[in-house]
Structure formats: C-alpha cells, structure tokens
LUMDO-745970 format. One line per 8 residues: number of its first residue (from 0); for each residue z, x, y of N, C-alpha, C, O. Coordinates in Angstrom, 1 decimal, padded with zeros to 4 digits. Each point is the difference from the previous one (the first is absolute). Layout:
N
NUM = Z X Y Z X Y Z X Y Z X Y | ... .
***
This chain:
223
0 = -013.4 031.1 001.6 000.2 001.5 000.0 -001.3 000.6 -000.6 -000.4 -000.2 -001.1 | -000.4 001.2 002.2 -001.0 000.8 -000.7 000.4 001.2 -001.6 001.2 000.4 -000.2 | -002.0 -000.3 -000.3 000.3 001.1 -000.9 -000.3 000.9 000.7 -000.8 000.1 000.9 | 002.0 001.2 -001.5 -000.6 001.2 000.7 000.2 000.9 -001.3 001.0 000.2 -000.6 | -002.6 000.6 000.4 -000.1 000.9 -001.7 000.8 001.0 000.1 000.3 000.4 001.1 | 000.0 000.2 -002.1 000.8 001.1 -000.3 -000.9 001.4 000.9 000.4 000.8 000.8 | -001.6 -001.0 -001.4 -000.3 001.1 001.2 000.0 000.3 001.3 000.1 001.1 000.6 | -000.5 -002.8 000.1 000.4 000.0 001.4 001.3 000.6 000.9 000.2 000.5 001.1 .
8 = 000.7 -000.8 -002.6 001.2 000.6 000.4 000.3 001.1 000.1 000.4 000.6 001.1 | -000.6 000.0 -002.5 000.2 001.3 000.2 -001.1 000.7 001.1 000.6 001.0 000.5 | -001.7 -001.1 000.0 -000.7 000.8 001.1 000.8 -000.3 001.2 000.1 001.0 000.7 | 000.5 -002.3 -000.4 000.7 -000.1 000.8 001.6 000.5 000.2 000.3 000.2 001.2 | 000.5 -000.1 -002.2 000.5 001.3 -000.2 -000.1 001.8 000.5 000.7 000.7 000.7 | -002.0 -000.6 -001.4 -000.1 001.5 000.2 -000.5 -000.1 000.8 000.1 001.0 000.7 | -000.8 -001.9 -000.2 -000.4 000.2 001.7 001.1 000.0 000.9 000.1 000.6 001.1 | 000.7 -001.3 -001.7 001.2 000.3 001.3 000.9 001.1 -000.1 000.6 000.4 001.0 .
16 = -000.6 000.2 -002.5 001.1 001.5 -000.2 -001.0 001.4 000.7 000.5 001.1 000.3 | -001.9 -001.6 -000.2 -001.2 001.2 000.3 000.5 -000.1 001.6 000.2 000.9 000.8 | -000.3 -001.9 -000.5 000.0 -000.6 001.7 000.9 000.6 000.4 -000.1 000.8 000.9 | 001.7 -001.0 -001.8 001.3 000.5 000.7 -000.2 001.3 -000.5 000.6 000.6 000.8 | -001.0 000.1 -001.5 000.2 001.4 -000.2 -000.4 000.7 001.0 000.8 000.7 000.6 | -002.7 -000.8 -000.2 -000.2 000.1 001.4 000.2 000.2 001.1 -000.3 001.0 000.6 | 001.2 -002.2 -000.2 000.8 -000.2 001.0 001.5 001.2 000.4 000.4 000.3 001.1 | 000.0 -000.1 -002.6 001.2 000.8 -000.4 -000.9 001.6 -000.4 000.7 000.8 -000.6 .
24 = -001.5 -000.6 000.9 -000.8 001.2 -000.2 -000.4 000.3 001.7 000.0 001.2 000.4 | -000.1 -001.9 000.3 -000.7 -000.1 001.3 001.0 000.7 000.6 000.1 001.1 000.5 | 001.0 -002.5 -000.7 001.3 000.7 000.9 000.6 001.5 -000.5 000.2 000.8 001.0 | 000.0 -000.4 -002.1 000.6 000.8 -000.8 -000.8 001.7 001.0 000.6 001.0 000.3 | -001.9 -001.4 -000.1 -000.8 001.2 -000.1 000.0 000.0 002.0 -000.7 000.6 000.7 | 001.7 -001.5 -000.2 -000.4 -000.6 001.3 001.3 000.8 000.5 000.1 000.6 001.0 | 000.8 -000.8 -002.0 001.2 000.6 000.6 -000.1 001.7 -001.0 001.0 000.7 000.2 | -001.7 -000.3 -000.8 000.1 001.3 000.1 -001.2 001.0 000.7 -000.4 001.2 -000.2 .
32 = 000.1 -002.1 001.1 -001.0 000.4 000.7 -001.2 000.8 -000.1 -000.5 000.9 000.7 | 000.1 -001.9 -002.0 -001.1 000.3 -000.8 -000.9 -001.2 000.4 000.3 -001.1 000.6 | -001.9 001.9 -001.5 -000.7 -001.2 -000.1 -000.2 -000.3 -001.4 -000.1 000.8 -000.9 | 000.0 -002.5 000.9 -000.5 000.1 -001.8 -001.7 000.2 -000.3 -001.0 -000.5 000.6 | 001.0 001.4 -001.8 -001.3 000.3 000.0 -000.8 -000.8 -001.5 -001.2 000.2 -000.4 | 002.3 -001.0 -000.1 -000.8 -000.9 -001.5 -000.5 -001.0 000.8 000.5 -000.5 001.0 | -001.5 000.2 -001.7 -000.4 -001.5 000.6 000.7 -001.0 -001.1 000.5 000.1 -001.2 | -000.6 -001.2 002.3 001.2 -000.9 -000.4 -001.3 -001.0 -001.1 -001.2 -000.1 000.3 .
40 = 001.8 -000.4 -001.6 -000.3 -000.6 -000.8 -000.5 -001.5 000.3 000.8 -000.9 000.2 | -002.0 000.7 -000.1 -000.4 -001.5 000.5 000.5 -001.3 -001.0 000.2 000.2 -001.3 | 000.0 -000.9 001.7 000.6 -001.4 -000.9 -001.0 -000.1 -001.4 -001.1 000.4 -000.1 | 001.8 -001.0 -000.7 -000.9 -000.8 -000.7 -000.9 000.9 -001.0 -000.6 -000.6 -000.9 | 000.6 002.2 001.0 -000.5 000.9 -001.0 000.8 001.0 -001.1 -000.4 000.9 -000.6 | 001.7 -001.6 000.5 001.0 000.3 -001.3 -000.4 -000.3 -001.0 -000.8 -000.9 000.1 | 001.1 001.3 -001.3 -000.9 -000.3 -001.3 001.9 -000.7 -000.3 001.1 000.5 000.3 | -001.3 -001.7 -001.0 000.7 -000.8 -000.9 000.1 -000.1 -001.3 -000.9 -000.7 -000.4 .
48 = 001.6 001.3 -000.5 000.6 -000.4 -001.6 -000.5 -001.5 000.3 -001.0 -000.3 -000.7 | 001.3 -000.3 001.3 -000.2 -001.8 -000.4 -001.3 -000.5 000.3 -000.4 -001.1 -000.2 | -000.2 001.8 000.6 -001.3 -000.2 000.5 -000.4 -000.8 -001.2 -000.5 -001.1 000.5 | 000.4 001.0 -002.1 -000.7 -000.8 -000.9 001.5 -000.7 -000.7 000.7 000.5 -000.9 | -000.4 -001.8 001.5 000.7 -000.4 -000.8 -000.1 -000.6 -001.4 -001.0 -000.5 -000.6 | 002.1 000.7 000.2 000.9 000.2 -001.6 -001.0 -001.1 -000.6 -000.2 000.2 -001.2 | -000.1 -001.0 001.6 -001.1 -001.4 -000.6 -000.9 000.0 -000.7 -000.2 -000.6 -001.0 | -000.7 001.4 001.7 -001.0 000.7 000.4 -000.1 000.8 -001.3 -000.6 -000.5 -001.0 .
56 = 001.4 001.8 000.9 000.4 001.4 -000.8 -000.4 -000.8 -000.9 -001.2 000.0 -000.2 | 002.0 -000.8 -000.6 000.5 -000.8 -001.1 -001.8 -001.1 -000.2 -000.5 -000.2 -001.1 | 000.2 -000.1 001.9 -001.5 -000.7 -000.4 -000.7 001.2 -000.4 -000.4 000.0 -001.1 | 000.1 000.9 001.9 -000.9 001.2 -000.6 000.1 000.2 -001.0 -001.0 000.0 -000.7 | 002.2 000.3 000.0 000.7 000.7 -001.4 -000.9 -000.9 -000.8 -000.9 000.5 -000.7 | 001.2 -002.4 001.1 -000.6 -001.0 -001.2 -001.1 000.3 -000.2 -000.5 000.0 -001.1 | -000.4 000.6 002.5 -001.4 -000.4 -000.1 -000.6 001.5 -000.6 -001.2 000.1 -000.2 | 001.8 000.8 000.0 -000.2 001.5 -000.4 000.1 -000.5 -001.4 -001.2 000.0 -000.3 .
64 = 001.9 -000.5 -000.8 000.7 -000.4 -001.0 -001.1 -000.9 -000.7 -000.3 000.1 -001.2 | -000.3 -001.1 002.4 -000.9 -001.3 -000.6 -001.6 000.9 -000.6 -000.8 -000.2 -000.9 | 001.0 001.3 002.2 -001.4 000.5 -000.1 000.0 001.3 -001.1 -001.0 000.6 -000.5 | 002.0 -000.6 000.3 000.2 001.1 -001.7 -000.1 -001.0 -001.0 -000.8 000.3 -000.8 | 001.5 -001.4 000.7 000.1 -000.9 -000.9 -001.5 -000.5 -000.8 -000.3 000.0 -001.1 | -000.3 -000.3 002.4 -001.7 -000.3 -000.3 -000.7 001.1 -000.6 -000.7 -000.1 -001.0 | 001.0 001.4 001.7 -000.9 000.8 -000.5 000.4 000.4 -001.4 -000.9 000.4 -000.6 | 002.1 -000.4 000.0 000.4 000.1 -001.2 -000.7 -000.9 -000.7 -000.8 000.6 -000.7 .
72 = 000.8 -002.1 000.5 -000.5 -001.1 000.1 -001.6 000.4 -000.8 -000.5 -000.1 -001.2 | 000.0 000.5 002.4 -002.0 000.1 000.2 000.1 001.5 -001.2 -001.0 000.3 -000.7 | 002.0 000.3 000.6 -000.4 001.1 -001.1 000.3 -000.7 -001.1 -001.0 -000.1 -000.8 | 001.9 -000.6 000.4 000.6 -000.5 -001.3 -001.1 -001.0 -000.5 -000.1 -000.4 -001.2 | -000.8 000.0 002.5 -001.1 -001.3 -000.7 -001.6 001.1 000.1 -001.1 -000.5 -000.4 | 001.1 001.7 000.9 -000.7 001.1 -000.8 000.0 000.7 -001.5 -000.9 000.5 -000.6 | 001.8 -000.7 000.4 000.4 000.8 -000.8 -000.1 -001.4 -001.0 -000.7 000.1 -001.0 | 001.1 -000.9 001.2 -000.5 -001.3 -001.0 -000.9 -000.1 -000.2 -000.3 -000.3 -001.2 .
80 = -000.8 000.4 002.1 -001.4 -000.3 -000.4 -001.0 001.2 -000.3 -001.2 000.1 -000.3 | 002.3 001.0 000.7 -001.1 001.1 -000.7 000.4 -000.2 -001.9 -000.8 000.3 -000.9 | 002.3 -000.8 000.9 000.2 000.2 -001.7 -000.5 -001.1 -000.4 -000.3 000.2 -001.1 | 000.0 -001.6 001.6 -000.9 -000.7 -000.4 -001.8 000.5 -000.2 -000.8 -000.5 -000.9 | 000.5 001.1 001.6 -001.4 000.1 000.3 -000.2 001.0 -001.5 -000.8 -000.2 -000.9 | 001.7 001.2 001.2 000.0 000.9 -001.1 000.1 -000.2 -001.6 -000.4 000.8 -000.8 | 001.4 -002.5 000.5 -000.1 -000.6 -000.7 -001.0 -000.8 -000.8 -000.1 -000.4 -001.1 | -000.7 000.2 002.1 -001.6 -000.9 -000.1 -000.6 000.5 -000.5 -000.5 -000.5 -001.0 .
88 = 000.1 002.1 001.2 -000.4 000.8 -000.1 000.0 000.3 -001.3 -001.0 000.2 -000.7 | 002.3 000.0 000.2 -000.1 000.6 -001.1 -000.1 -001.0 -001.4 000.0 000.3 -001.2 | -000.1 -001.9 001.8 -000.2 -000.8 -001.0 -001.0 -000.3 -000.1 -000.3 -000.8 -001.0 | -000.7 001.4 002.2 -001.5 -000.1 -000.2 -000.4 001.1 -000.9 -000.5 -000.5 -001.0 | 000.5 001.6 001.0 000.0 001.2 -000.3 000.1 000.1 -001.7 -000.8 000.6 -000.7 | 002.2 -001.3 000.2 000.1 -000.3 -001.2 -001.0 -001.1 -000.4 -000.7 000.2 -001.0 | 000.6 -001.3 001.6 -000.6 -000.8 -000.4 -001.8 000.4 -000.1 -000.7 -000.7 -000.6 | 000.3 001.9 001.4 -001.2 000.4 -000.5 -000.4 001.4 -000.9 -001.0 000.5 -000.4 .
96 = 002.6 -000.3 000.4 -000.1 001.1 -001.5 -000.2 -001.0 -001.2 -000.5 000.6 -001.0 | 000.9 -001.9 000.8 000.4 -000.8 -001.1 -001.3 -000.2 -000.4 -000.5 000.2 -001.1 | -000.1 -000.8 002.6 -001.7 -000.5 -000.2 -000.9 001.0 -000.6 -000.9 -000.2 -000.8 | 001.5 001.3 001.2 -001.0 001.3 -000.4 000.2 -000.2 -001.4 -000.9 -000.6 -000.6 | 002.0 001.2 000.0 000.4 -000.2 -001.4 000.0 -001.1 -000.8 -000.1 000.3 -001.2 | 000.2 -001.2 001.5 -000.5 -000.9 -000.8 -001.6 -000.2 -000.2 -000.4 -000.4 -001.1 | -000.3 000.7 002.3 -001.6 000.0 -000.2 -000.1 001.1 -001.1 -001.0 000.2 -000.8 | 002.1 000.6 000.9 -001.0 001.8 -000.7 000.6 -000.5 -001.6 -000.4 000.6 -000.9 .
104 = 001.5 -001.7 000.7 000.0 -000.4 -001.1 -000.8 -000.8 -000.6 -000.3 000.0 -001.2 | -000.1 -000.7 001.8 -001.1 -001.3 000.0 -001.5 000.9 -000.5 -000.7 -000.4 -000.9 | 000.5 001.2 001.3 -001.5 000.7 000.1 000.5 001.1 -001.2 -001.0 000.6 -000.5 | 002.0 -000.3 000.0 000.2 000.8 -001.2 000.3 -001.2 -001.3 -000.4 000.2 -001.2 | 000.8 -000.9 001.5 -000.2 -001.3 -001.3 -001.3 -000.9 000.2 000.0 -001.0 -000.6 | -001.4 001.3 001.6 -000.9 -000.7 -000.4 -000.8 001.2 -000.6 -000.9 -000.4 -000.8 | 000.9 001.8 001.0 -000.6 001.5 -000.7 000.3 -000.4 -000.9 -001.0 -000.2 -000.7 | 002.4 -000.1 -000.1 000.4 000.1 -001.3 -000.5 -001.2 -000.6 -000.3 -000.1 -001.2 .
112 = 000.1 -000.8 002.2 -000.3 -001.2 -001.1 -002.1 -000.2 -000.4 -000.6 -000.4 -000.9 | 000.2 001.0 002.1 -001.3 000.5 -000.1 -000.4 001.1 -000.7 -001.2 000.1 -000.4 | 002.0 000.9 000.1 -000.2 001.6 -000.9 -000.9 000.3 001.0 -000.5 -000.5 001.0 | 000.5 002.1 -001.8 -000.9 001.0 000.6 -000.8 000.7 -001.0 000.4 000.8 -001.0 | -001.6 -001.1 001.3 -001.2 000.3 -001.1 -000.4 001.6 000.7 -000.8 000.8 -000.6 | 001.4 -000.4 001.6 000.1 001.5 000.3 001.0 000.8 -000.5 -000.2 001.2 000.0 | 001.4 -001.8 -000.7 000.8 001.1 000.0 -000.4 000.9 -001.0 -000.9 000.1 -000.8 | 002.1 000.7 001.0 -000.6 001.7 -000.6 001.3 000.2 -000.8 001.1 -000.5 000.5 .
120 = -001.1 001.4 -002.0 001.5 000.3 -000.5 000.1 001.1 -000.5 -000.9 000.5 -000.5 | 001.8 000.0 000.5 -000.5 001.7 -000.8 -000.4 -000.3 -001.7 000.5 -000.7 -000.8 | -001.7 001.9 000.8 -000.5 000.2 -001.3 001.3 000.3 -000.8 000.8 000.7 000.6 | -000.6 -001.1 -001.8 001.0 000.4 -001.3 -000.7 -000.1 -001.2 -001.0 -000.7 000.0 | 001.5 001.4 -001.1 -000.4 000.2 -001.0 000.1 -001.3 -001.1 -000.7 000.0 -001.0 | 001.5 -000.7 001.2 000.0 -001.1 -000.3 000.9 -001.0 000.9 000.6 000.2 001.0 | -000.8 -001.7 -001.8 000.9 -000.9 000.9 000.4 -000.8 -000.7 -000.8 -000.6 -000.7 | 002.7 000.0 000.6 000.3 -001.1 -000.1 -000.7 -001.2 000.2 -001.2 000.0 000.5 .
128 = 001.8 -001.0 -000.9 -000.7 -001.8 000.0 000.5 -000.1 001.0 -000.7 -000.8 000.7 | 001.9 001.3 000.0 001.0 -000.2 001.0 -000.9 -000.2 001.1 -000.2 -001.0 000.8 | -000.5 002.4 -000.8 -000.2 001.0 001.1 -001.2 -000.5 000.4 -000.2 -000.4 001.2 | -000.7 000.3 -002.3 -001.2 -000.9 -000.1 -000.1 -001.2 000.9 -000.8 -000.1 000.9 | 002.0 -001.3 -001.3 -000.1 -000.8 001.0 000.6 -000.3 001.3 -000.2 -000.8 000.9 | 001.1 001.9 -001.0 000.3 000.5 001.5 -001.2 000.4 000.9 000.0 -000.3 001.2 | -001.0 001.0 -002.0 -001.3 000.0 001.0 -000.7 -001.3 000.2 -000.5 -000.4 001.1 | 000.4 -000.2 -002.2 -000.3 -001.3 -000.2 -000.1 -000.9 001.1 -000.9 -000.7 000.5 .
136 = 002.4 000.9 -000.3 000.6 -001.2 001.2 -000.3 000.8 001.3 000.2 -000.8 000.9 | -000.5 001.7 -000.7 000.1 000.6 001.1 -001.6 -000.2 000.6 -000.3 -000.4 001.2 | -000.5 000.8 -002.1 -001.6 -000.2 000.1 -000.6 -001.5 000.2 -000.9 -000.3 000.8 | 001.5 -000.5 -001.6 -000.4 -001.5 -000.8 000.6 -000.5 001.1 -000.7 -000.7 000.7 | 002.1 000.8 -000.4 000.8 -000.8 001.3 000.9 -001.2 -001.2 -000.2 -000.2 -001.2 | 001.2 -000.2 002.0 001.1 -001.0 -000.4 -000.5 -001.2 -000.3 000.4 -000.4 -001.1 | -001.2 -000.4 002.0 -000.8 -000.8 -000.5 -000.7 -000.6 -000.9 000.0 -001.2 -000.4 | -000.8 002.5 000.1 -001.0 -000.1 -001.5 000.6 000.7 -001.1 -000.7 -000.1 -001.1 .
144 = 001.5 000.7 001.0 000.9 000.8 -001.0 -000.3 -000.9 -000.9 -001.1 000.0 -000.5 | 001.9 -000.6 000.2 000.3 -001.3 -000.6 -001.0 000.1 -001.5 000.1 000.3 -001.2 | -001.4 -000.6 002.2 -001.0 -000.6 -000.6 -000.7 001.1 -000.8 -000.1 -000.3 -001.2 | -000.3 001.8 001.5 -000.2 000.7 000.3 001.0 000.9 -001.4 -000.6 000.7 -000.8 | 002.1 -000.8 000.9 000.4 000.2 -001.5 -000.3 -000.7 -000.8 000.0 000.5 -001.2 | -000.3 -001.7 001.4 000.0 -001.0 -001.1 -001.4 000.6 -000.7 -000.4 -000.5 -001.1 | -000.1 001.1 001.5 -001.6 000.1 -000.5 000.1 001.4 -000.7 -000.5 000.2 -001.1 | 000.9 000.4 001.6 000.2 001.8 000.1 000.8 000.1 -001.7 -000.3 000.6 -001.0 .
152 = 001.3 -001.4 001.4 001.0 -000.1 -001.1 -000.9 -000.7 -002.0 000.3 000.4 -001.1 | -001.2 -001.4 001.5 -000.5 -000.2 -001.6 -001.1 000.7 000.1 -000.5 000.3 -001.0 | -000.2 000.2 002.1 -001.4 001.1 -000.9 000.6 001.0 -000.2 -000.6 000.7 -000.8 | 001.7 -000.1 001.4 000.4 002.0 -000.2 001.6 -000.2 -000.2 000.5 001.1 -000.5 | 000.0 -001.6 000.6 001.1 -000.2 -000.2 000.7 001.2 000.8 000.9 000.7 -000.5 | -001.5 -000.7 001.7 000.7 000.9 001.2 -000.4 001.6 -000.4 000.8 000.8 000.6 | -001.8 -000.2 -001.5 -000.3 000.6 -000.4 -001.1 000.8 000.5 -001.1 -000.5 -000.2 | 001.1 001.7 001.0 -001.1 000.5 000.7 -000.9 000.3 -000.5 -001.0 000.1 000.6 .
160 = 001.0 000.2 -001.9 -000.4 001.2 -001.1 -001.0 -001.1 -001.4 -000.7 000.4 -001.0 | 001.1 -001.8 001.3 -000.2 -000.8 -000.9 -001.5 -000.2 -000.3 -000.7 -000.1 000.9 | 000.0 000.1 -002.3 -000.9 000.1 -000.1 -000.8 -001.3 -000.6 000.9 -000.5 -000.7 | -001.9 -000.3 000.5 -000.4 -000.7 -001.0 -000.9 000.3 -001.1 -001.3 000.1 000.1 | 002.0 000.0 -001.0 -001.0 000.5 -001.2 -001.0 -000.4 -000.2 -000.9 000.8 -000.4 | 000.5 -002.5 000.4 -001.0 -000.6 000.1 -001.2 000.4 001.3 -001.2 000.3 -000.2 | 001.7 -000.3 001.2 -001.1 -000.4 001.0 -000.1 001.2 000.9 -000.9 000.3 000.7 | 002.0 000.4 -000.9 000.3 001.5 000.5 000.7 -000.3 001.4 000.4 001.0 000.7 .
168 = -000.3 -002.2 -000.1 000.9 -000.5 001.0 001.0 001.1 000.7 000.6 000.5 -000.9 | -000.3 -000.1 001.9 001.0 001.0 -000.2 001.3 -000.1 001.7 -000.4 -000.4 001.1 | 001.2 000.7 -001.4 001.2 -000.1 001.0 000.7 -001.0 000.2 000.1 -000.9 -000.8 | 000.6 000.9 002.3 000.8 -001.4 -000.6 -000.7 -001.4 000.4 000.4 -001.0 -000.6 | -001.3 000.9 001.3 -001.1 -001.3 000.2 -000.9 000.2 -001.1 -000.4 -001.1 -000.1 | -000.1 002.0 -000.9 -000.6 -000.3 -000.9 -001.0 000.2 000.8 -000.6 -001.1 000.2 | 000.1 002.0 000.3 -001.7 000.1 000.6 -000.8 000.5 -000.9 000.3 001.0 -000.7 | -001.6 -001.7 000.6 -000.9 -000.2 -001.0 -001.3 000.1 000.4 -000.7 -001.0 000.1 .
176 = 000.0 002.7 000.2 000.8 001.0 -001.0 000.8 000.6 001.2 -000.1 -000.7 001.0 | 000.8 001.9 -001.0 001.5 000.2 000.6 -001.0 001.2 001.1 000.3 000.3 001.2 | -001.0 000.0 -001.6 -001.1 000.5 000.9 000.3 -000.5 001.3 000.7 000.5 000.9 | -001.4 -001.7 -000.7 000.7 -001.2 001.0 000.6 000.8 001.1 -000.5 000.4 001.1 | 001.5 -000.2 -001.6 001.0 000.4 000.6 -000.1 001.1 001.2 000.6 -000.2 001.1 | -001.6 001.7 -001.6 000.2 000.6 000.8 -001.0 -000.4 001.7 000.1 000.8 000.9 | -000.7 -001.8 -000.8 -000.1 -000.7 001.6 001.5 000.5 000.7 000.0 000.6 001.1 | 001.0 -001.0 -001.7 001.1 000.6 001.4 000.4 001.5 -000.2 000.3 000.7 001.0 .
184 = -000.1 000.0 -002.6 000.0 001.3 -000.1 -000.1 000.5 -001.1 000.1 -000.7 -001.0 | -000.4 002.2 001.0 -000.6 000.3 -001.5 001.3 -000.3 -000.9 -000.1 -000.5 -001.1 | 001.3 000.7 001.7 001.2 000.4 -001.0 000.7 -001.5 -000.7 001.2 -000.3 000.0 | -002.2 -000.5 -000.6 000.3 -001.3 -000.1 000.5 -000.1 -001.5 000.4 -001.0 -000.6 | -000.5 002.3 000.1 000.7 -000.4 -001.7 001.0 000.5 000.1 000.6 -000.2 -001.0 | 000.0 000.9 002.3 001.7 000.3 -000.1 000.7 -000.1 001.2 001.1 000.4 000.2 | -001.8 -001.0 000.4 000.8 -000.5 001.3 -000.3 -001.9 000.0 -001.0 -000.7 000.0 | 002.4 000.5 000.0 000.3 -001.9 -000.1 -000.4 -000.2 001.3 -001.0 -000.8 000.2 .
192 = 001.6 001.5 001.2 -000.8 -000.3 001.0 -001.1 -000.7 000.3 -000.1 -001.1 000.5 | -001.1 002.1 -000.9 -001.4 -000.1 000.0 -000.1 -001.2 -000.8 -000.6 -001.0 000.4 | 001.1 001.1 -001.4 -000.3 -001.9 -000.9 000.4 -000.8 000.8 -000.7 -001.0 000.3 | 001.8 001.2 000.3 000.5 -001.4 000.6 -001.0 -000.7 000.7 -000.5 -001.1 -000.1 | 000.3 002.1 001.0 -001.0 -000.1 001.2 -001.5 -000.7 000.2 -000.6 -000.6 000.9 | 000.4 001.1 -002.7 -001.3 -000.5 -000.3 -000.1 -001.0 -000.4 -001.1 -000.6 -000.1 | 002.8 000.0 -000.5 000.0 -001.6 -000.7 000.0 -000.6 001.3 -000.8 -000.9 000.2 | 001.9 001.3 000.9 000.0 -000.7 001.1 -001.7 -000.5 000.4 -000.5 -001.1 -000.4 .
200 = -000.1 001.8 000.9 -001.4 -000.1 000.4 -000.8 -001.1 -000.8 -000.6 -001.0 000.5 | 000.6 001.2 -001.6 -000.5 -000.4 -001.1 000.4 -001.4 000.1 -000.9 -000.8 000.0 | 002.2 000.2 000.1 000.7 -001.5 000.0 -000.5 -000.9 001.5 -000.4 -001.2 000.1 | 000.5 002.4 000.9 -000.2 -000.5 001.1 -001.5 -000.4 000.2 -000.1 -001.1 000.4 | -001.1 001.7 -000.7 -001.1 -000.3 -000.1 -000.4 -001.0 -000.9 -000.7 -000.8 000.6 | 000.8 000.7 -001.7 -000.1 -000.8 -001.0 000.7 -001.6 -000.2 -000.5 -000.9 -000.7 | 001.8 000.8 001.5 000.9 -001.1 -000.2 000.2 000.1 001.5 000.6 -001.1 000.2 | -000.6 001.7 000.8 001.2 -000.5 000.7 001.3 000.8 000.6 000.4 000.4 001.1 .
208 = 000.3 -000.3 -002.4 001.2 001.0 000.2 000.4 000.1 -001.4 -000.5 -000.7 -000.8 | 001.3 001.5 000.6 001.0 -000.1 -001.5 000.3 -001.4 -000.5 000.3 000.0 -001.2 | -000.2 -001.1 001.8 001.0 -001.0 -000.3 -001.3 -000.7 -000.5 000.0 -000.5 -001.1 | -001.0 000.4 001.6 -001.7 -000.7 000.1 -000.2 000.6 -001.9 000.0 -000.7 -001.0 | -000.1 002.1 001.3 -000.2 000.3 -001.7 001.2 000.0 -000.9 -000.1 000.8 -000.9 | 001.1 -001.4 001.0 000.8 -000.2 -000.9 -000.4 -001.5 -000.3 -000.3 -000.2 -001.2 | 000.2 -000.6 001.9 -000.5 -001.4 -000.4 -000.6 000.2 -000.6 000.4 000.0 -001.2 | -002.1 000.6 001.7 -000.9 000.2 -001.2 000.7 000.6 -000.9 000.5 -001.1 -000.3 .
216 = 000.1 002.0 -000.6 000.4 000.6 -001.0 001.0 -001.2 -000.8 000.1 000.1 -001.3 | 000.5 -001.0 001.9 000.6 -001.1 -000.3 -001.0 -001.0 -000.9 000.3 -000.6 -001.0 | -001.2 000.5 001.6 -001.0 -000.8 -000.7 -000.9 000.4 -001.0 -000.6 -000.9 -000.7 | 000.5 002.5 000.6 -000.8 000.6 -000.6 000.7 001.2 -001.2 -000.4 000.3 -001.1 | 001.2 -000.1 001.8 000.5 001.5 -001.1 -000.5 000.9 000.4 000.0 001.0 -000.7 | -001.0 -000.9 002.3 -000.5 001.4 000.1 -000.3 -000.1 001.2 000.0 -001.2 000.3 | -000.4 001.9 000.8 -000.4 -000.1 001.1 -001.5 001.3 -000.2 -000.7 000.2 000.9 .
***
C-alpha cells in the first residue's frame, strides 16, 4: 500500500468540491439562461491550515527556545567575565595603592632616620628640653639620635643657653668659642636650632657621624 500525505488529500478533496461546484455553477447558470462570468478556481492553489504540520510547529517552538536559551547563556558568561575582569582590576589597583604607600612609608622612615639638616622651626622666646630634642631628632635623624643625646646630654645638659666658665665653651655642643657657631646663623645664642645644626656638621666632619664622636668622647671625655 502506497502512502498518501495529508495534503495530497486534502488538495484532492478540494479539487474535487471546486470541480463539482463548477460543474453545479455551469449548470445552475445553464438553466437560468445565464452565462457564468467568475472564472473558475484552478486546482491546487487553496491555501491550507495544514499546510505546516503539528511536528513541525512543535520543533520550531524547541528550536526558538534553544536559541533563547544560548543567548541567555552568552549574556550570563558576559556578565561573568566583565565581573571578573572588573575584579582583577580592582585587586590590581589596590595592590598598587599599597605599593605606593608603603614606598611613601618607607621613604618617610628613611627621612626620619637620616634627619634633616634643612629643617626650619618657628623662632620662640624660649625652649623646653622637650622641644629642643624634638628638633634634635628631627634634624639629627632616628639613627644618630642616640649618639648624639648621649653627647649633648654631659657637656649642656640639654641646655641651649649653657655656658663654660672655664673656656667660655657655649650651647649645647659646647662650641669653643660659640662664635663657631654663627657659620649656619647669627642667632646661635638663642636659637637651639642653629646649635644643633652646627654640632651636627661638626660630628659629621670630624668623626663621621654622631655615633663616630661619641666613641671618641667614650675614650676621651671630650670630643
């Protein structure tokens, strides 16, 4: 037994209800002694509801469905890798704020540990011991502090103003004579600054550093 498709059928169907209508239109217009004036409908150009069977419908749907699915899919692995990318991003980002900051810490504790034989403080009328080696450490650096009080401390006893009766010695390095002193500025009998500055200098040429002339002063009682 051949198959015969659903559509073969149905064309052959309405071919045969078009044929007999025709036929039943011919006569109809034959016995009222008319002519027919529609043209008759050729076979085979009826439009069919079944023309796309139900199989078919139902695969499209899947394949409409698969191709949403993916595209859903391709955004969801966008959107992953833009929040990853943007992730990387910002752990680089931190990771070279840290570098920054930690270098600008690094380069602020080798200033402090080197001092600054430039700095500058405001003039006052007088000065604490406090205040004094707070400039101290600041000028002298973290390093040589140390050495540097230890010296400051038995000839003046942190004393800017300190004099030696004997030798006429004067401030807190004991510069001899205190004259000395003004090479970095005139105001050297009341500004500790300006002393410091000039003991600094003074240590560093002569020994080395602060730490160089405390040895000597270790050995000697005097630098």
């Amino acid at each position: 037994m051949s198959r015969i498709s659903v559509r073969g059928l149905a064309v052959a169907s309405a071919t045969a209800v078009t044929t007999v209508g025709a036929v039943v239109g011919v006569a109809s217009g034959a016995e009222n002694g008319g002519s027919t004036t529609e043209p008759v409908e050729a076979a085979g150009t009826t439009t069919l509801l079944a023309d796309i069977p139900a199989g078919n419908q139902v695969q499209q749907a899947s394949l409409t469905e698969q191709v949403q699915a993916q595209s859903d899919a391709a955004d969801t692995a966008a959107r992953q890798s833009a929040e990853q990318a943007a992730r990387m991003q910002a752990a680089k980002d931190a990771a070279a704020k840290k570098k920054a900051a930690d270098a600008a810490a690094k380069a602020r504790e080798q200033a402090a540990s080197r001092g600054d034989s430039r700095a500058s403080f405001p003039t006052q009328a007088s000065y604490t011991i406090a205040e004094v080696q707070a400039m101290a450490k600041q000028i002298v650096g973290s390093n040589q502090f140390a050495c540097f009080s230890n010296i400051v401390t038995r000839e003046s006893g942190w004393r800017y103003t300190a004099v030696n009766p004997s030798s006429g010695a004067y401030g807190l390095v004991q510069a001899n004579p205190g004259t000395k002193m003004a090479s970095v500025a005139s105001d050297w009998r009341t500004n500790p600054a300006t002393q410091i500055k000039w003991g600094l200098n003074y240590m560093n040429v002569r020994y080395g550093s602060p730490c160089g002339a405390w040895q000597f002063w270790q050995a000697h009682s005097s630098y």
